[in-house]
C-alpha positions in Angstrom: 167.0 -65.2 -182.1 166.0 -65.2 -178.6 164.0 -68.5 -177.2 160.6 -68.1 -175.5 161.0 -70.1 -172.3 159.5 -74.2 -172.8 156.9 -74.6 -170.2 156.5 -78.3 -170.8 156.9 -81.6 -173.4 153.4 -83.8 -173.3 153.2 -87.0 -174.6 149.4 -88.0 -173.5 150.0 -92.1 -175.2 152.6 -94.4 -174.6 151.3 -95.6 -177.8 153.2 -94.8 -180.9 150.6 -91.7 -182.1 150.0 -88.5 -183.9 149.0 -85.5 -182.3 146.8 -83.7 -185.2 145.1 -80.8 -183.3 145.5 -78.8 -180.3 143.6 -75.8 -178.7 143.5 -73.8 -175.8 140.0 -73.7 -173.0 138.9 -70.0 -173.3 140.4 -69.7 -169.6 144.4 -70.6 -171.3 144.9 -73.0 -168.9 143.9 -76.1 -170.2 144.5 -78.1 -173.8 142.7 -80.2 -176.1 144.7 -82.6 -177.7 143.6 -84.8 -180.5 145.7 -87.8 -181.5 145.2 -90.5 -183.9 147.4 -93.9 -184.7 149.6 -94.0 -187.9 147.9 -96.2 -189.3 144.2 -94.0 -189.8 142.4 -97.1 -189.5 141.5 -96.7 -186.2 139.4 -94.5 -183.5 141.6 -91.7 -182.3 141.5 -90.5 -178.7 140.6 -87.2 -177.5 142.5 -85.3 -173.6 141.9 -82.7 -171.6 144.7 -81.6 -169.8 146.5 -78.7 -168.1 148.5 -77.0 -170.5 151.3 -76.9 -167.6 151.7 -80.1 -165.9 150.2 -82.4 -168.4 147.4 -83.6 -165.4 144.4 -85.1 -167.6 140.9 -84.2 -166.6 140.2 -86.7 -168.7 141.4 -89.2 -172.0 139.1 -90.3 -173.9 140.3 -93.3 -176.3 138.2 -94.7 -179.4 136.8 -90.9 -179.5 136.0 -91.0 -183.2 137.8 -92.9 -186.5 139.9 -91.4 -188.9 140.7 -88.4 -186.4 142.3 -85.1 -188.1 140.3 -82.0 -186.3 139.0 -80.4 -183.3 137.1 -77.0 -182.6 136.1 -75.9 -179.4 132.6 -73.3 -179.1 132.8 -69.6 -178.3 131.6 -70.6 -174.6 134.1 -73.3 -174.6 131.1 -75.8 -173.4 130.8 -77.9 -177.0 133.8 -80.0 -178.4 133.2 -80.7 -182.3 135.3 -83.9 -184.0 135.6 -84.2 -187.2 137.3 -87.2 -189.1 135.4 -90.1 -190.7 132.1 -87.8 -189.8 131.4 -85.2 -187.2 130.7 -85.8 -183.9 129.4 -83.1 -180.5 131.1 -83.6 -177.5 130.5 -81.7 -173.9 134.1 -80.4 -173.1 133.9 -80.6 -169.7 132.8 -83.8 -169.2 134.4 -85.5 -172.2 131.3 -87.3 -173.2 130.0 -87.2 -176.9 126.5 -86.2 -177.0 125.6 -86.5 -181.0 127.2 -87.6 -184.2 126.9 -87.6 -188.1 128.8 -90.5 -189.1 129.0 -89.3 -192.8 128.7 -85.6 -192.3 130.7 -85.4 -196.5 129.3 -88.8 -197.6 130.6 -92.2 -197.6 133.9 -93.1 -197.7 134.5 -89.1 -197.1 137.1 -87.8 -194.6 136.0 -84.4 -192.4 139.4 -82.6 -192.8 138.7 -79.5 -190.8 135.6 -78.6 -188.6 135.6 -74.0 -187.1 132.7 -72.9 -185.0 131.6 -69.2 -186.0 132.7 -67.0 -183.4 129.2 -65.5 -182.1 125.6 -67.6 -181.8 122.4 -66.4 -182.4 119.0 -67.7 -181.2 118.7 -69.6 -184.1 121.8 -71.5 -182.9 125.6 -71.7 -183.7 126.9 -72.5 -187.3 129.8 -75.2 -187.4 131.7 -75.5 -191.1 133.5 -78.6 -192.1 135.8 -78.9 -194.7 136.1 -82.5 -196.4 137.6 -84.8 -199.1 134.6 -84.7 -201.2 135.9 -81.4 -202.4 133.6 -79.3 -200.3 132.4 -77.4 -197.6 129.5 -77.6 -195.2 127.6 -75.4 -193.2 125.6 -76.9 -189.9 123.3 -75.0 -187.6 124.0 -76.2 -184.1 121.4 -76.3 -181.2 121.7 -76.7 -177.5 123.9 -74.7 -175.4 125.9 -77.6 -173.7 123.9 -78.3 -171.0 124.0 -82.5 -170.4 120.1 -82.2 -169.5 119.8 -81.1 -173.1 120.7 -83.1 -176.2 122.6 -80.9 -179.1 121.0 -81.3 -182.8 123.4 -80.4 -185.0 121.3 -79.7 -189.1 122.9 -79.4 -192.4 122.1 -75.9 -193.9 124.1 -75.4 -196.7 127.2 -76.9 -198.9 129.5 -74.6 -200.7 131.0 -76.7 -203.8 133.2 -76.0 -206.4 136.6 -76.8 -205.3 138.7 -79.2 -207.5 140.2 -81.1 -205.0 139.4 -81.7 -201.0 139.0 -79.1 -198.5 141.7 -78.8 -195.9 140.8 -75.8 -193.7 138.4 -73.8 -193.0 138.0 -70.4 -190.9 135.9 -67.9 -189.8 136.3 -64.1 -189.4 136.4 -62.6 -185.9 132.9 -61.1 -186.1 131.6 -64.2 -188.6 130.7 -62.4 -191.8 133.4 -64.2 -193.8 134.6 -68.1 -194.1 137.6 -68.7 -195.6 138.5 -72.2 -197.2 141.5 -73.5 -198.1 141.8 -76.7 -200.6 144.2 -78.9 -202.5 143.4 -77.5 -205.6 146.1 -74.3 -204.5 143.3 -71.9 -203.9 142.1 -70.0 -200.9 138.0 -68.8 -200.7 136.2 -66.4 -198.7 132.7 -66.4 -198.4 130.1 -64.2 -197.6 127.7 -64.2 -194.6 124.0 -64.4 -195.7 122.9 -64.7 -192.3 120.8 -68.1 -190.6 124.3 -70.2 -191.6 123.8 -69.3 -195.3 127.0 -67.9 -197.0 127.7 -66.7 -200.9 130.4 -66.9 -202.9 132.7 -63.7 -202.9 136.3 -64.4 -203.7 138.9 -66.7 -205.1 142.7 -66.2 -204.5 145.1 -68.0 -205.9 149.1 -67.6 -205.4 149.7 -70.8 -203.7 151.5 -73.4 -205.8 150.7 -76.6 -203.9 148.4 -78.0 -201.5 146.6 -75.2 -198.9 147.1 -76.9 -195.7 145.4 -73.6 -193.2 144.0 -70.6 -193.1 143.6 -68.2 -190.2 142.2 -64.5 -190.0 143.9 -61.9 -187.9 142.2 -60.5 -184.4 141.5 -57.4 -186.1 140.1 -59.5 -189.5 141.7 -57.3 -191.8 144.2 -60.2 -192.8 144.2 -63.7 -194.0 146.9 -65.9 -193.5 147.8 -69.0 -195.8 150.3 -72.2 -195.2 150.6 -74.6 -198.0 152.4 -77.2 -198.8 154.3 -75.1 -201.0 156.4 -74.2 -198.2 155.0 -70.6 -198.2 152.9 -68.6 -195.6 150.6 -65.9 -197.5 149.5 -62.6 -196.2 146.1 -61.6 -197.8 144.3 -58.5 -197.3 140.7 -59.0 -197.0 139.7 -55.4 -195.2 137.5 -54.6 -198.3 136.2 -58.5 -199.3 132.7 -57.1 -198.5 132.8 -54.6 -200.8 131.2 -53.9 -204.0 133.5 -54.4 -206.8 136.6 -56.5 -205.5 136.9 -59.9 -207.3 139.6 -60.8 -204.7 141.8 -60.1 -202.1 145.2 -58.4 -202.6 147.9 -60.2 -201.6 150.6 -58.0 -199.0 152.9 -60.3 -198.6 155.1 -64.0 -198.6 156.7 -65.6 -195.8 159.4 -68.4 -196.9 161.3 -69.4 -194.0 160.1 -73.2 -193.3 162.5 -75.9 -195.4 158.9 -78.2 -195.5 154.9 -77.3 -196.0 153.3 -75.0 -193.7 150.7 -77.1 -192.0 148.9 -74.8 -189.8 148.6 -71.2 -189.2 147.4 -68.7 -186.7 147.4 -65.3 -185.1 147.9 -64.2 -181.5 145.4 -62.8 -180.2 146.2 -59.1 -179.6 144.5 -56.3 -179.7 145.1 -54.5 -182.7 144.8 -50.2 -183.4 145.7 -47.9 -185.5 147.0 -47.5 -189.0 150.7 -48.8 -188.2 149.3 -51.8 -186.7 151.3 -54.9 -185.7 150.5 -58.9 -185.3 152.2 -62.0 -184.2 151.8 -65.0 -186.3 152.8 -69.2 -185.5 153.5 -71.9 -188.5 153.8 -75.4 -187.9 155.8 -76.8 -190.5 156.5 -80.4 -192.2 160.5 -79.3 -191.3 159.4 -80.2 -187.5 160.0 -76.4 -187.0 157.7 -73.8 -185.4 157.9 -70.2 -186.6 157.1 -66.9 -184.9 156.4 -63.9 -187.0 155.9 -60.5 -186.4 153.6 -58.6 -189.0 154.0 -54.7 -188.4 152.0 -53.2 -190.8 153.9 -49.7 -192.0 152.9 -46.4 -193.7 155.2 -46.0 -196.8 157.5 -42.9 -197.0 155.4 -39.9 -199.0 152.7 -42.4 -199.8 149.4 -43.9 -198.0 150.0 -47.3 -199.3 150.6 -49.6 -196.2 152.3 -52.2 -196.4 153.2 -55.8 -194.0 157.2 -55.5 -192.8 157.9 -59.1 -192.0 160.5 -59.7 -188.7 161.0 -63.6 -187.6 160.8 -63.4 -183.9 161.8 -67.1 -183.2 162.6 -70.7 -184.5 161.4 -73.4 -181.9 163.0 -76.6 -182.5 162.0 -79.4 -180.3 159.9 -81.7 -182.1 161.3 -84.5 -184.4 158.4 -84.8 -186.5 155.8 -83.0 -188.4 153.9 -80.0 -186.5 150.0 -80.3 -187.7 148.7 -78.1 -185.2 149.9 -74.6 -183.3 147.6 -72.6 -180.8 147.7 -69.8 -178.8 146.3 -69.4 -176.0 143.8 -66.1 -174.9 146.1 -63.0 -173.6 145.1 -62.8 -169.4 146.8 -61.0 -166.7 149.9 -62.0 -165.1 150.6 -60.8 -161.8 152.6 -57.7 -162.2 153.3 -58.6 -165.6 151.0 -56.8 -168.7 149.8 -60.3 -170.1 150.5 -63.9 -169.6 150.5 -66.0 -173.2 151.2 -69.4 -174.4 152.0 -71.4 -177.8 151.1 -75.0 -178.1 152.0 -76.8 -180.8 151.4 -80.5 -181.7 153.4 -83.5 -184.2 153.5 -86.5 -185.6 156.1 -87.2 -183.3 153.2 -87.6 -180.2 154.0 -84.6 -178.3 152.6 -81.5 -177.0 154.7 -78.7 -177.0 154.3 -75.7 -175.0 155.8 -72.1 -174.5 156.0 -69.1 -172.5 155.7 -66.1 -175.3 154.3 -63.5 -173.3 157.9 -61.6 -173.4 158.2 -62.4 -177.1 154.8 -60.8 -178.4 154.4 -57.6 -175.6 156.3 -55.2 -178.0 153.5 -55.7 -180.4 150.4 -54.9 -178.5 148.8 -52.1 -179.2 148.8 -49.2 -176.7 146.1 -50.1 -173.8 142.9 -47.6 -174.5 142.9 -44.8 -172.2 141.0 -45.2 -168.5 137.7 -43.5 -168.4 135.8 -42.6 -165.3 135.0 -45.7 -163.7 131.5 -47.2 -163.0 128.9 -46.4 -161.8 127.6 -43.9 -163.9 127.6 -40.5 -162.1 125.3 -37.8 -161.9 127.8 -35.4 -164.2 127.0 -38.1 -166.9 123.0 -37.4 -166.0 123.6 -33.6 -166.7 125.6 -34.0 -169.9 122.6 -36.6 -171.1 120.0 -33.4 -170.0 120.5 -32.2 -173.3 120.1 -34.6 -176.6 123.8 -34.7 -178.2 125.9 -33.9 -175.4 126.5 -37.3 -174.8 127.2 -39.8 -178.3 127.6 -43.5 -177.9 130.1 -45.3 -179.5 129.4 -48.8 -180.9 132.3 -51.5 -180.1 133.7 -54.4 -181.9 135.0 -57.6 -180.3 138.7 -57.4 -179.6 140.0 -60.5 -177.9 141.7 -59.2 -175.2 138.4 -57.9 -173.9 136.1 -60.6 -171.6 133.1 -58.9 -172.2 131.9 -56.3 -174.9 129.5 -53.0 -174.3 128.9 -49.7 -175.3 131.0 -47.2 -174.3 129.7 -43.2 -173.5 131.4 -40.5 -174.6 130.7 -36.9 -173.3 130.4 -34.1 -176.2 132.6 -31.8 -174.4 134.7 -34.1 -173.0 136.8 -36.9 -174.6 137.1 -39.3 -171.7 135.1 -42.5 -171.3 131.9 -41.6 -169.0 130.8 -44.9 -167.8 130.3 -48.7 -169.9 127.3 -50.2 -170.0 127.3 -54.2 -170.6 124.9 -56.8 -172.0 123.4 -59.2 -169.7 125.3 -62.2 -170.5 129.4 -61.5 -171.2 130.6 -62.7 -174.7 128.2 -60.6 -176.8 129.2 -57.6 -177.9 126.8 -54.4 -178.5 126.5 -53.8 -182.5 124.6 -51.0 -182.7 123.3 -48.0 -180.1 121.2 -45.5 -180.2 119.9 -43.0 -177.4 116.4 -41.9 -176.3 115.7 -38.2 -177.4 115.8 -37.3 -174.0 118.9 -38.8 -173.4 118.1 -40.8 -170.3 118.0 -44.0 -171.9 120.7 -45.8 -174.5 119.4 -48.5 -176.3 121.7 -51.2 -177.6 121.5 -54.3 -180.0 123.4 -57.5 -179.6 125.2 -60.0 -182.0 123.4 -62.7 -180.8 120.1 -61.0 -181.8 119.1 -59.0 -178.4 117.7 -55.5 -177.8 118.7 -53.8 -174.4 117.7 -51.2 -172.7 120.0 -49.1 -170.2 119.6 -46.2 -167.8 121.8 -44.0 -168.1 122.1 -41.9 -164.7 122.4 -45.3 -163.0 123.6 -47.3 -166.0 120.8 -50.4 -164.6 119.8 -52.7 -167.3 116.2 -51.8 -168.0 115.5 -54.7 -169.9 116.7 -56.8 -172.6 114.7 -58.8 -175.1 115.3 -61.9 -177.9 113.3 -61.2 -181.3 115.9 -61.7 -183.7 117.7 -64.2 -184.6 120.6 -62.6 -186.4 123.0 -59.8 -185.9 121.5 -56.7 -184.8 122.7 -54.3 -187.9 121.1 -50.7 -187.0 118.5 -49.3 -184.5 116.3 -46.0 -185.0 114.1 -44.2 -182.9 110.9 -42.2 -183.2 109.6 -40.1 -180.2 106.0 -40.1 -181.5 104.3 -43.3 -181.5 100.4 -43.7 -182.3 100.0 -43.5 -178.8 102.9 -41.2 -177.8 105.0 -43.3 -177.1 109.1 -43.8 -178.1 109.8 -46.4 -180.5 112.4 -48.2 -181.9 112.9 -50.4 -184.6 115.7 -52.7 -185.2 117.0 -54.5 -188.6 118.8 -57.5 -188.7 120.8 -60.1 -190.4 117.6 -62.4 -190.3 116.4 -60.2 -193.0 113.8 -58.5 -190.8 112.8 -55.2 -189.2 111.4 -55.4 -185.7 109.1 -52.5 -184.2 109.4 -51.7 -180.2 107.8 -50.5 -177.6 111.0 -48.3 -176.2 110.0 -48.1 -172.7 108.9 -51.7 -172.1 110.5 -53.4 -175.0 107.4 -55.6 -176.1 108.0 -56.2 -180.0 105.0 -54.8 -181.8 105.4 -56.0 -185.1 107.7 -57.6 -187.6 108.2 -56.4 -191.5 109.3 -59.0 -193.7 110.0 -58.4 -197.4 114.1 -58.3 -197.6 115.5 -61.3 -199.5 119.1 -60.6 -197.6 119.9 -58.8 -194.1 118.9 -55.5 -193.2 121.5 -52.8 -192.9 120.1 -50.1 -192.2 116.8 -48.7 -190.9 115.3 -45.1 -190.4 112.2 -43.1 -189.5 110.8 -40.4 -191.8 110.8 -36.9 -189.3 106.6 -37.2 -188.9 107.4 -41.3 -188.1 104.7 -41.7 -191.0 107.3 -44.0 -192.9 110.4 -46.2 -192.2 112.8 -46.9 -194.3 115.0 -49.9 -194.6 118.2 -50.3 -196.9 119.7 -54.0 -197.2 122.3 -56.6 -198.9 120.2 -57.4 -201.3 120.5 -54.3 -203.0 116.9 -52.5 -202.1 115.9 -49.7 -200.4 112.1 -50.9 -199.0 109.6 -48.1 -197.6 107.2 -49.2 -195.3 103.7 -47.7 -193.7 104.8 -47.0 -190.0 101.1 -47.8 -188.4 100.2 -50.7 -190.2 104.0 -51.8 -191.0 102.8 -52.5 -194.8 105.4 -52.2 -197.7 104.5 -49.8 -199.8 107.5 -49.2 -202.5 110.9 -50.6 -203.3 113.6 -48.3 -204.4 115.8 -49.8 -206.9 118.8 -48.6 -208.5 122.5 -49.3 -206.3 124.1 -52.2 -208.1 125.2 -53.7 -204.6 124.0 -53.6 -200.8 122.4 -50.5 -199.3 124.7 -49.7 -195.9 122.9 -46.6 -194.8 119.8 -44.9 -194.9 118.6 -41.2 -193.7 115.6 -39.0 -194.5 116.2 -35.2 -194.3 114.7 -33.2 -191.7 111.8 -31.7 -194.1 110.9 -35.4 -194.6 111.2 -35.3 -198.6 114.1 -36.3 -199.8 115.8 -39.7 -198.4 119.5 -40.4 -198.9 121.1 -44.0 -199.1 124.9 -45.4 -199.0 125.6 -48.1 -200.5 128.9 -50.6 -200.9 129.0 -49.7 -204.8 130.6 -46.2 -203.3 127.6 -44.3 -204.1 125.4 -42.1 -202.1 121.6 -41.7 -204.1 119.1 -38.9 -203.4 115.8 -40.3 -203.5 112.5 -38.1 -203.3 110.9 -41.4 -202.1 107.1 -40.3 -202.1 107.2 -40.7 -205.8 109.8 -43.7 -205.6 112.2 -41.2 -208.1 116.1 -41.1 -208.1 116.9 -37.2 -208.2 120.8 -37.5 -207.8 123.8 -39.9 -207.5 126.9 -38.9 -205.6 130.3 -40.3 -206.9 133.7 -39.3 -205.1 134.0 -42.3 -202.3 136.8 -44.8 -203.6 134.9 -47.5 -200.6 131.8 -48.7 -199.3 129.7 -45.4 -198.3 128.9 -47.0 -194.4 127.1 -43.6 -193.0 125.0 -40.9 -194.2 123.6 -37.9 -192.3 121.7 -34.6 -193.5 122.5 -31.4 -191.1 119.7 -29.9 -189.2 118.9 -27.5 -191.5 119.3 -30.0 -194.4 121.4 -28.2 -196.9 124.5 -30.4 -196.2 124.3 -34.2 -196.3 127.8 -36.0 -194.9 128.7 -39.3 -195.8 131.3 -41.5 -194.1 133.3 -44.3 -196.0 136.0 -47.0 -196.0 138.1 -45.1 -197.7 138.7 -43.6 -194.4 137.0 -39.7 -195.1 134.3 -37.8 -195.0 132.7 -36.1 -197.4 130.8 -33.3 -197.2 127.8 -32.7 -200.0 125.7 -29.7 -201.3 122.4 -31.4 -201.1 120.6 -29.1 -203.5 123.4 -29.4 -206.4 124.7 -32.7 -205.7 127.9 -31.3 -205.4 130.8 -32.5 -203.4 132.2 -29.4 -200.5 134.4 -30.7 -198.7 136.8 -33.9 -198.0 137.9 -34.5 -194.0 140.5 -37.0 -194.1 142.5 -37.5 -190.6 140.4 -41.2 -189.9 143.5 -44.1 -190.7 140.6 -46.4 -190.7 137.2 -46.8 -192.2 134.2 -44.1 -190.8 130.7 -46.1 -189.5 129.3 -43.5 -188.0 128.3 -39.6 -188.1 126.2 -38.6 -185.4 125.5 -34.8 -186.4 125.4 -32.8 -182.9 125.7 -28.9 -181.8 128.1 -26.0 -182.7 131.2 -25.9 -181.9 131.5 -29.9 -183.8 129.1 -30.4 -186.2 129.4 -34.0 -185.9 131.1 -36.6 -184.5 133.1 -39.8 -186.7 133.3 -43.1 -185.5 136.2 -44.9 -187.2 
């Protein structure tokens, strides 16, 4: 098997130590090394240093007793320590900056401490996994800035494990947490927004001790090391919907001769159905692996399934690896990317390679070039006419430094211009456009609205009322006044009304006892409608913002929402696969639409309102008679799951977003 080249051997003590976590600055050029004596009855000691030469910026000994882990934030500003308690550290200065000295009790170790991947205005949540046998959730204020002290409060603690809590994990965009314990199982855990997560799966397959867990970039996979010298491959692409009690497991690696200590992805961009990944284990053989995960289509059948190629054994420690990393994919010269592997043991050293070679075969081909910025005035005449031009919402993929919408012209499939947030790091979860199609309006992860131009593509404004996800906007060109406005609902369980040229927040509805999926206007913007995770449908008076009925009847969360142009009959998508027809004046189910085999994430009547399509994760579209109920027609071309189904002008009748 070829080698990747060994940029360099750190060992940061001349002391006899272990080196229990590493990870890479959010620029790949620098490490964090945590260490810790043999012994565990002393402080451990905490370096930053260049990944190449091994040149500390700065050692910190004594950092923190009973040292095991180490999580750096999104920004890469906040250092978390966990080991006899949790401690806050500013990473660029080395200097801690707040502690809880028994974060899991007394006489309780703090085994694993993961940052979610995206902050809100309420703050960011930090889980810790510990030898009490559970896990706990902590909201995190303060940004990093020294002038500012960080507060750091316990918000929930998940419980029910049998035996300590080794890792812990969050999904790329944060709606799952994964656990891993002693007691042979794996977790995953739902998002419930303001660091609050429910119980949603168990997995079991593992026959001793679950030592790491790690999603993929794309978050469709989980990845398992245990002690029983096994790596599993779990697919968790449907854990948020309705009616699975647990992940299927794809696959089992056994190459390691010792427990797999720690897992994790490389972070590549990932498309398509035939989609590929690169995977590092850190074994108790003193080994690192390299694994390639190409996920392949099945002769004559759908099913897809993980082929599993090892792409390299790197043998140069001579103890234990605890800890691999890799580090963020950047440029390189001429090159396509530049990526490295750190790895660290219980032999004292930091390992780390050149894999950029290794892993280029399995990125996924580069998106096609659009027309650069700034916007020009073709994209102004295509946005003269409501439709023409469709805005596509974008997920984070780590390659990426920034996330934004992206504009797509009707008649023409090329990228038109990108429009970005005001502060990188945040990408745009939902997007909606103005009905004269001058303005695109966009809502954040970290709980903004924004406001774009889009002949010029200037930021109009941008605005913080939420503070969770933004989940869906809608829009209503007649206000009380005249005036556009928007509403947005959120995973704070609210619905926010706007003023859409000047974006000052007019009210707030609260009645949702989970986040808000969905939101829409009723055609004479006399109503607004608002489907949610905890199962309701909620109408609400759009003057005075007063609830006036709850529709009950999906048996799990409402994903979409949409009245019909006439304004009597309302249709809702839910993750129980269902789409219900609702004459909502009365509050009275008329219909329910079965034929999805997945969560039913879009719903959208035709002008006329005869048709009603619907959009799924089972990757089609279906088409409905709206009158009879009955199912048309089935599109199916998507090799991933439909969100959205903007319905536009002959010749296409709509447009998917998969």
């Amino acid at each position: 098997m070829p080698q990747p080249p060994l940029i360099a051997h750190h060992k940061p003590s001349q002391e006899k130590m272990w080196v229990h976590a590493v990870a890479f600055t959010p620029d790949g050029r620098e490490l964090i090394v945590g260490e810790q004596k043999p012994s565990g009855n002393h402080p451990g000691a905490i370096s930053r240093m260049d990944a190449a030469t091994g040149a500390l910026r700065w050692r910190r000994e004594g950092a923190i007793d009973h040292f095991w882990s180490l999580a750096l934030s999104p920004d890469g500003r906040r250092l978390a320590l966990g080991g006899g308690g949790i401690q806050l550290w500013d990473a660029e200065a080395g200097k801690e900056r707040a502690q809880v000295p028994h974060a899991h009790g007394e006489e309780y170790l703090v085994w694993s401490v993961a940052f979610a991947p995206l902050e809100d205005s309420a703050g960011l949540t930090l889980a810790s996994g510990g030898s009490d046998n559970s896990v706990c959730l902590w909201m995190v204020k303060g940004n990093g800035e020294p002038a500012v002290p960080p507060t750091m409060t316990e918000t929930a603690r998940l419980e029910g494990y049998e035996n300590n809590v080794r890792t812990v994990a969050f999904s790329p965009d944060g709606r799952l947490l994964a656990s891993g314990s002693w007691d042979h199982t794996v977790r995953l855990w739902r998002g419930k927004g303001g660091g609050r997560f429910a119980p949603r799966a168990k997995l079991e397959g593992h026959e001793n001790w679950v030592q790491s867990v790690a999603f993929s970039p794309d978050g469709q996979l989980l990845a398992s090391g245990a002690d029983d010298k096994s790596i599993r491959l779990w697919d968790v692409s449907t854990a948020l919907d309705a009616g699975v009690a647990t992940a299927r497991e794809l696959a089992r690696i056994e190459g390691h001769e010792g427990g797999v200590l720690s897992v994790v992805f490389a972070p590549l961009p990932v498309a398509g159905a035939e989609r590929a990944y690169v995977l590092a284990s850190g074994a108790d053989d003193n080994t690192v692996g390299l694994w390639a995960v190409r996920m392949a289509r099945q002769p004559d059948s759908a099913q897809i399934t993980p082929r599993i190629t090892e792409l390299a054994r790197l043998e140069v420690h001579k103890n234990s690896v605890w800890s691999v990393a890799f580090s963020p994919i950047v440029e390189q010269g001429d090159g396509p990317i530049g990526c490295r592997l750190a790895s660290g043991s219980w032999d004292g050293t930091v390992a780390v390679w050149d894999v950029s070679e290794l892993i280029a075969p399995y990125l996924a081909p580069p998106p096609r070039q659009g027309v650069p910025d700034p916007l020009a005035a073709w994209i102004a005449r295509q946005a003269r006419t409501v439709g023409r031009v469709v805005a596509v919402e974008t997920a984070p993929e780590p390659a990426m430094d920034d996330w934004a919408p992206q504009l797509a012209g009707a008649d023409d499939e090329g990228c038109l211009g990108v429009l970005r947030p005001e502060n990188p790091g945040q990408y745009a979860a939902r997007v909606a456009i103005s009905p004269d199609g001058r303005v695109v309006y966009g809502g954040t992860a970290d709980g903004r609205v924004c406001a774009w131009a889009l002949e010029s593509g200037a930021l109009l404004w941008v605005t913080q009322g939420h503070s969770g996800i933004i989940e869906d906007l809608a829009l209503h060109p007649d206000g009380p006044k005249g005036e556009i406005r928007l509403a947005s609902g959120s995973s704070d369980n609210t619905i926010k009304l706007w003023e859409a040229a000047s974006g000052r927040e007019t009210q707030t509805l609260r009645g949702h006892s989970d986040s808000v999926w969905s939101v829409a206007f009723s055609p004479d913007g006399g109503t607004i409608a608002s489907g949610s995770w905890d199962d309701t449908i909620k109408l609400w008076d759009g003057a005075s913002g007063r609830e006036t009925r709850t529709l009950r009847g999906h048996s799990y969360a409402v994903r979409s929402v949409a009245f019909g142009p006439a304004g009597e009959t309302l249709a809702s998508g839910s993750i129980d696969n269902t789409i219900k027809l609702w004459d909502w004046a009365s509050g009275r189910e008329t219909r329910t639409l079965r034929g999805h085999s997945g969560t039913v994430r879009s719903v959208v009547f035709s002008p006329a309102g005869e048709t009603l399509a619907s959009g799924s994760h089972d990757n089609t579209i279906k088409l409905w008679d709206v009158a009879s109920g009955r199912e048309t027609q089935t599109l199916r071309g998507h090799s991933g799951w439909v969100y959205c189904l903007p319905w536009g002008e002959k010749p296409s009748p709509f447009r998917a977003t998969e």
